[in-house]
C-alpha angles and dihedrals in degrees: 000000000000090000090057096041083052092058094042092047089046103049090044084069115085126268087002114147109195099193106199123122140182138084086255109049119188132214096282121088120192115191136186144204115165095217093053109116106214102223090048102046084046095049088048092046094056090042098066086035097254110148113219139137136214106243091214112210096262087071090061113015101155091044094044097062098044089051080048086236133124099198144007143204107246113212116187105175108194138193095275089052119095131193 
């Protein structure tokens, strides 16, 4: 549930790519905008304890090209997460 309220609440948000893909999607949300600068989104993100990552390119390099990215922001909600 959390993972699907994350990826509608992401791609509501201009400019927001969420990049996953599949009729079964897991846990983990990535997400894109190409004027996000990495080290800021991650500072605000901590800031306000939300626990991400940056997927550099080197962890998908065949999917990342094809989505024309070289990053991504990795969500992974969990059980002790709520909304």
């Amino acid at each position: 549930m959390l993972a699907g309220l994350t990826r509608t609440l992401l791609a509501e948000l201009p400019g927001v790519r969420v990049l996953d893909q599949g009729a079964d999607l897991c846990g983990i949300i990535t997400a894109h905008h190409p004027s996000w600068d990495q080290q800021n989104l991650m500072e605000f993100l901590r800031a306000r304890n939300i626990n991400a990552r940056i997927t550099p390119l080197y962890v998908a390099r065949i999917d990342f090209p094809r989505k024309g990215i070289d990053w991504a922001l990795r969500i992974s909600p969990h059980y002790y997460n709520t909304e």
